[in-house]
C-alpha positions as CSV (number, residue, x, y, z in Angstrom):
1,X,39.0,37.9,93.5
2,X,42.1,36.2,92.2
3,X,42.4,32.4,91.2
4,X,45.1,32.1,93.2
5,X,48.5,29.2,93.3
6,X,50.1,29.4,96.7
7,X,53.2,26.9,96.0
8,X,54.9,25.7,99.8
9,X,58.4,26.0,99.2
10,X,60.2,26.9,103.0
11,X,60.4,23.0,103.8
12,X,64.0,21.9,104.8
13,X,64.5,18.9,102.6
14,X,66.4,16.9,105.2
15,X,65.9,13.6,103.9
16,X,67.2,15.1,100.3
17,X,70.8,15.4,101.9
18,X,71.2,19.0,102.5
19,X,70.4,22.3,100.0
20,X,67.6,23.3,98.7
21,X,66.2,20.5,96.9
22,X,63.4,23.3,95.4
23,X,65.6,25.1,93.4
24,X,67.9,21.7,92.0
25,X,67.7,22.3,88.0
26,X,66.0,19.7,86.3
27,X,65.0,20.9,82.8
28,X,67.2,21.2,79.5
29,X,67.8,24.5,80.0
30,X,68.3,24.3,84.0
31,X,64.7,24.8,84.5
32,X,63.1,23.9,88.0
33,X,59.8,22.0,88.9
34,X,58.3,25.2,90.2
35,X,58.7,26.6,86.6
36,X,56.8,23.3,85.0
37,X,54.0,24.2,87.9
38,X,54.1,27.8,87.0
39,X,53.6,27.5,83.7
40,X,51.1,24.9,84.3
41,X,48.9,26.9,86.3
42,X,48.9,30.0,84.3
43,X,47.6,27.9,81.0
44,X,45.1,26.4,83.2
45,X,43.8,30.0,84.1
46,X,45.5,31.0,87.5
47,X,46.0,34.6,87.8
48,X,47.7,34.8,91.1
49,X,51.1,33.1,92.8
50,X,52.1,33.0,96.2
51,X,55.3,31.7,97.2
52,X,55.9,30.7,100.6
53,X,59.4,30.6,101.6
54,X,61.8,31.1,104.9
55,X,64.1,33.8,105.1
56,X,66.8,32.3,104.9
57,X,66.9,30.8,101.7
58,X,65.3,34.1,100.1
59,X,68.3,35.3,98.6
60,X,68.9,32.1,96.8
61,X,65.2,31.6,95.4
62,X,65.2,35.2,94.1
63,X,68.4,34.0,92.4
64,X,66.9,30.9,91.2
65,X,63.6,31.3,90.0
66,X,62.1,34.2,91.7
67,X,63.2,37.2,90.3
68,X,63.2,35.5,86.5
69,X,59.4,34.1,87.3
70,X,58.1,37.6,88.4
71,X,59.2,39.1,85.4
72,X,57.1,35.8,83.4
73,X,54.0,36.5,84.8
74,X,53.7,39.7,84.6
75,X,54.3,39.5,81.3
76,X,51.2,37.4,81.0
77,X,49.3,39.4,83.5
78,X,49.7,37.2,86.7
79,X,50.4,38.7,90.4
80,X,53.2,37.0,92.4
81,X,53.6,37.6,95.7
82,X,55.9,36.5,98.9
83,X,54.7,34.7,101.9
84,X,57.5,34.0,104.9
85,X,57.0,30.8,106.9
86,X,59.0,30.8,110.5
87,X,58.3,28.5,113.4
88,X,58.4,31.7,115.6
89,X,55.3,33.1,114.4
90,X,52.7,31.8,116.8
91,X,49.6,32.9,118.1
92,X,49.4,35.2,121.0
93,X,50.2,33.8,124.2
94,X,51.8,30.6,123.0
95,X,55.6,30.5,123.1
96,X,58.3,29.0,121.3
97,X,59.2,25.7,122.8
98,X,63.0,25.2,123.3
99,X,65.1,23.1,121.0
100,X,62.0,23.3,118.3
101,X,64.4,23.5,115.0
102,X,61.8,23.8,111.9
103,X,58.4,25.8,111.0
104,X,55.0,24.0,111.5
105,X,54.1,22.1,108.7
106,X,51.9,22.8,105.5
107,X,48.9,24.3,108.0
108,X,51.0,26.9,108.8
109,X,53.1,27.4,105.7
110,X,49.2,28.2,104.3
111,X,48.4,30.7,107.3
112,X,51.8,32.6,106.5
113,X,49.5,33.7,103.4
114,X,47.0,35.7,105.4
115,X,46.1,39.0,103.8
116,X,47.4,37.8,100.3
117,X,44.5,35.5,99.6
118,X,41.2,37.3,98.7
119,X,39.5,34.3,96.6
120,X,39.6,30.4,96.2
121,X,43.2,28.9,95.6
122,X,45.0,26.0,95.3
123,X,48.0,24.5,97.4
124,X,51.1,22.3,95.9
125,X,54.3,21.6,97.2
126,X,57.3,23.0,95.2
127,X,59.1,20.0,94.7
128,X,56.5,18.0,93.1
129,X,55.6,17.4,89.4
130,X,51.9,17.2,89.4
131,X,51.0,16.9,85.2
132,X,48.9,19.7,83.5
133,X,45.3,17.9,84.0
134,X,45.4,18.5,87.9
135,X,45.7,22.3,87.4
136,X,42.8,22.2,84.8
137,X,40.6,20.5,86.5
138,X,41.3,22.7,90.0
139,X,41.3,25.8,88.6
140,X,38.0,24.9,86.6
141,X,36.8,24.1,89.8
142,X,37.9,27.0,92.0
143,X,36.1,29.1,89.0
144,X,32.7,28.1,90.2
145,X,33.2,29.0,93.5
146,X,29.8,30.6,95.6
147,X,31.0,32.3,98.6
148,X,27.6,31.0,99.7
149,X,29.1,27.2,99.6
150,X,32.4,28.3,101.5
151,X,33.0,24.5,102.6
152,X,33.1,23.5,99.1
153,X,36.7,21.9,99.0
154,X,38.4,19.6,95.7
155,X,41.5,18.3,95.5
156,X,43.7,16.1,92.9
157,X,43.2,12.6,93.5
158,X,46.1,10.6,92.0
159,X,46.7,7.1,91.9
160,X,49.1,5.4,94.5
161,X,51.3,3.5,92.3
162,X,51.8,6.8,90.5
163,X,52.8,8.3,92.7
164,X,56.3,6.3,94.6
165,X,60.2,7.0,94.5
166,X,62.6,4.3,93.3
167,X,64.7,5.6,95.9
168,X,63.1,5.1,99.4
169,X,59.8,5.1,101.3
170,X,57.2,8.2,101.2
171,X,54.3,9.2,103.0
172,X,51.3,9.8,101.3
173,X,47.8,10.6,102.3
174,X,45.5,7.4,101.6
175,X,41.6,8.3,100.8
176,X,38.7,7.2,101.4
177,X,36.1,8.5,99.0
178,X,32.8,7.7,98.4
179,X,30.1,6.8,95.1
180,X,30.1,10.1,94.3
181,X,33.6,10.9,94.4
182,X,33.6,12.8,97.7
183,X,36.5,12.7,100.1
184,X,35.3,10.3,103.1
185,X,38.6,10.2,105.1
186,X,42.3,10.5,104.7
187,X,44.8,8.4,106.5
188,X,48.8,9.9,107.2
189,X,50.3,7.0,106.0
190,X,54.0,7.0,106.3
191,X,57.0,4.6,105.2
192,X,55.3,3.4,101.8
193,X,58.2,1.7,99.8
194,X,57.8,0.7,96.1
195,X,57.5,-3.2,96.4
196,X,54.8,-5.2,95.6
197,X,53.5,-8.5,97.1
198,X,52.0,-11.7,95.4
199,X,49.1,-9.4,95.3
200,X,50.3,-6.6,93.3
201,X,50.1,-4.7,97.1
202,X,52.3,-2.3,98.2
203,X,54.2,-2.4,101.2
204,X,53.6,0.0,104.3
205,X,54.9,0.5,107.9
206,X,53.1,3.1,109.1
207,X,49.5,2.4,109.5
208,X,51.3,-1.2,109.1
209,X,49.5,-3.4,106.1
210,X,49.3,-4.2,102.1
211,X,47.9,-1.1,100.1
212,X,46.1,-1.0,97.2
213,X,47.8,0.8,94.2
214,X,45.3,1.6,92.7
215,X,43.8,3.6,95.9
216,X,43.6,7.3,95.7
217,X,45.8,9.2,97.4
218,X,46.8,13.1,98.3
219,X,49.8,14.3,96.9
220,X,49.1,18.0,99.0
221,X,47.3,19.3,95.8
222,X,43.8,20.8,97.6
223,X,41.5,23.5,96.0
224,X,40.2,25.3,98.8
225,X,37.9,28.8,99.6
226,X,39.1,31.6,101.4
227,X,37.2,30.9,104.3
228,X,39.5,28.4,105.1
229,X,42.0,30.9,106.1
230,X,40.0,31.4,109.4
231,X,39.4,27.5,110.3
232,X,43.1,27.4,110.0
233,X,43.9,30.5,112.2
234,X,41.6,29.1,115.2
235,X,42.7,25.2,114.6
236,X,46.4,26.6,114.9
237,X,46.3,27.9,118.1
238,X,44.2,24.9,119.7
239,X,47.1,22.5,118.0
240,X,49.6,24.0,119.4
241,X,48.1,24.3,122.8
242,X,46.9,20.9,122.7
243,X,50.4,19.6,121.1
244,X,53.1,21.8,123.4
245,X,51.0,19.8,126.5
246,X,51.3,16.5,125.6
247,X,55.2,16.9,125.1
248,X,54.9,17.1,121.0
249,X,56.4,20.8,121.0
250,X,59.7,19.5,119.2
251,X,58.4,17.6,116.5
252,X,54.3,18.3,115.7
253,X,53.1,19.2,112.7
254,X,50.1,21.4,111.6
255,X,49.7,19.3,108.3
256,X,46.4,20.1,105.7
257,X,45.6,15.8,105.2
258,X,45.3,15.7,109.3
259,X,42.9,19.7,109.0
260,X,41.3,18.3,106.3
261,X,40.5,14.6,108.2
262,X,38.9,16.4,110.7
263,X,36.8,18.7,109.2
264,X,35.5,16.1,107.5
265,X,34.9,13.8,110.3
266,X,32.6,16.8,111.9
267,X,31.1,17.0,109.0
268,X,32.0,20.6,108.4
269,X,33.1,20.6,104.9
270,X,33.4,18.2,101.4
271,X,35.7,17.4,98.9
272,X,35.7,16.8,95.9
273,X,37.8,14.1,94.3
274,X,39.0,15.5,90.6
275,X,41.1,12.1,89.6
276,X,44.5,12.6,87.6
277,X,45.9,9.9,85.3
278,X,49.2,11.6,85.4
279,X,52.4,10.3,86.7
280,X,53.7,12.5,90.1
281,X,57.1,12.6,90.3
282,X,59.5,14.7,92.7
283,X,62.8,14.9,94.2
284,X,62.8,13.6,97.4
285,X,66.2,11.9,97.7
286,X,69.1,13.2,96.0
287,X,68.8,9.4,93.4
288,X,65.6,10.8,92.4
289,X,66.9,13.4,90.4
290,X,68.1,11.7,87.6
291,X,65.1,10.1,87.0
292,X,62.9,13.5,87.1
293,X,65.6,15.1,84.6
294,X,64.7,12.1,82.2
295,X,61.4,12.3,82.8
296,X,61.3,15.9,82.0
297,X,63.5,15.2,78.5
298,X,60.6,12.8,77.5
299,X,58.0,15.0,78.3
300,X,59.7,17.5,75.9
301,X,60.3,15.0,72.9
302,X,56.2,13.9,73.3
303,X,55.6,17.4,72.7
304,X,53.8,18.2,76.2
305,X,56.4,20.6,76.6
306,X,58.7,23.2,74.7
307,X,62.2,22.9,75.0
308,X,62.2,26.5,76.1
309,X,59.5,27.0,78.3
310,X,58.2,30.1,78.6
311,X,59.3,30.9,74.2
């Protein structure tokens, strides 16, 4: 069994403006995020990636990063592989509703993996800067894994106001977690925007209210056991089934907070909490991007990071 990095890279980007807001350079020497989280992970002990892309933007990510990145790992004795999201692969006897115009969401961006993932693995998204103590802490964790305990989950558990754009609202996945630092609940909360009442609160539309910023929240960073693979095979089909009938076909999502929630709602699974200090940061909107490209510079002149990354 492999450690294994599945990285979700075959989301459109439609509120970045158009292109592939994955592959926008944003190191000193035109480096992308995915290479930061690359090389981040193989430090911290991964031994396996798995990219999961669309078709349609294959050719350019070869181009980009993944024919350079193949050549990286192997060098240091890490597997990479190719998963192909597409909203047209659906479970037998469930069909395509008309006018549906993306793939469905980060559940099945993970199932597009099947077959590649023999071990426990973690999941990021490609366009966000997650800081090296996430992936040491994950991948410590994933070590210990005990096919016995195959409902032992983690994931990174960063800080709110660490985690917002200067640029425009986000969503984020709000926790609930408990004395122990298990996950209790996580809430889909959409339209955050960076401004702060008399409180120090920040402002939210969507469950509408003040948050906390210094609440926990999921930035899609989840350590998870191979055994997942088939919760998420049967949930898929009973989500689409259930979604497709209640008029949703066009615009539901298959998303890992929403799994997550409601396995741990049954009381099927846990989750361990592994709290970051670092700063997130991503290109969400096309004004972000300046800010990451500083952000990265800095890094660089503290030392976290070489100017050339991979020497």
């Amino acid at each position: 069994m492999k450690t294994t990095l599945v990285i979700m890279a075959a989301g459109i980007g439609s509120r970045f403006g158009g292109g592939i807001k994955q592959l926008e350079p944003v190191g000193m020497n035109g480096e992308i995020i995915m290479d930061y989280s690359i090389h981040d992970a193989m430090e911290a002990g991964f031994e396996k990636i798995i990219f999961v892309i669309r078709r349609d933007i294959e050719k350019d990510f070869r181009e980009v990063i993944g024919d350079r990145i193949e050549k990286v790992c192997a060098a240091r004795g890490v597997e990479t592989a190719y998963a192909f999201q597409s909203m047209t692969d659906l479970p037998e006897g469930i069909s395509l509703p008309e006018g549906r115009k993306k793939p469905w969401g980060t559940g099945q961006a993970i199932l597009a993996c099947d077959g590649l993932i023999d071990g426990p693995f973690a999941v990021i998204n490609a366009d966000d800067y997650y800081g090296k103590e996430a992936y040491r802490r994950i991948c410590a964790f994933l070590k210990g894994y005990d096919p016995a305990r195959p409902a032992d989950y983690c994931m990174a558990g960063f800080i709110l106001k660490n985690t917002l754009s200067d640029n425009g609202t986000v969503t984020r996945g709000l926790c609930q977690v408990d004395a122990d630092g298990y996950l209790t609940d996580v809430v889909e909360t959409s339209e955050i925007l960076k401004v702060t009442g008399e409180d120090g609160s920040i402002g939210a539309s969507v469950p509408a209210g003040p948050l906390d910023p210094e609440s926990y929240v999921s930035m899609n960073m989840w350590g998870l056991t191979p055994e997942f693979m088939d919760i998420l095979r049967t949930g898929f089909k009973t989500f689409l089934e259930e979604t497709i009938a209640a008029g949703n076909g066009l615009k539901g999502e298959y998303l890992l907070p929403t799994i997550i929630g409601g396995l741990l709602r049954q009381g099927r699974v846990t989750v361990k909490v592994l709290e970051t200090g670092d700063k997130w940061f991503g290109v969400t909107y096309k004004e972000d991007k300046p800010l990451v490209v500083e952000s990265f510079r800095r890094l660089i002149e503290q030392g976290v990071y070489s100017e050339k990354l991979f020497g």
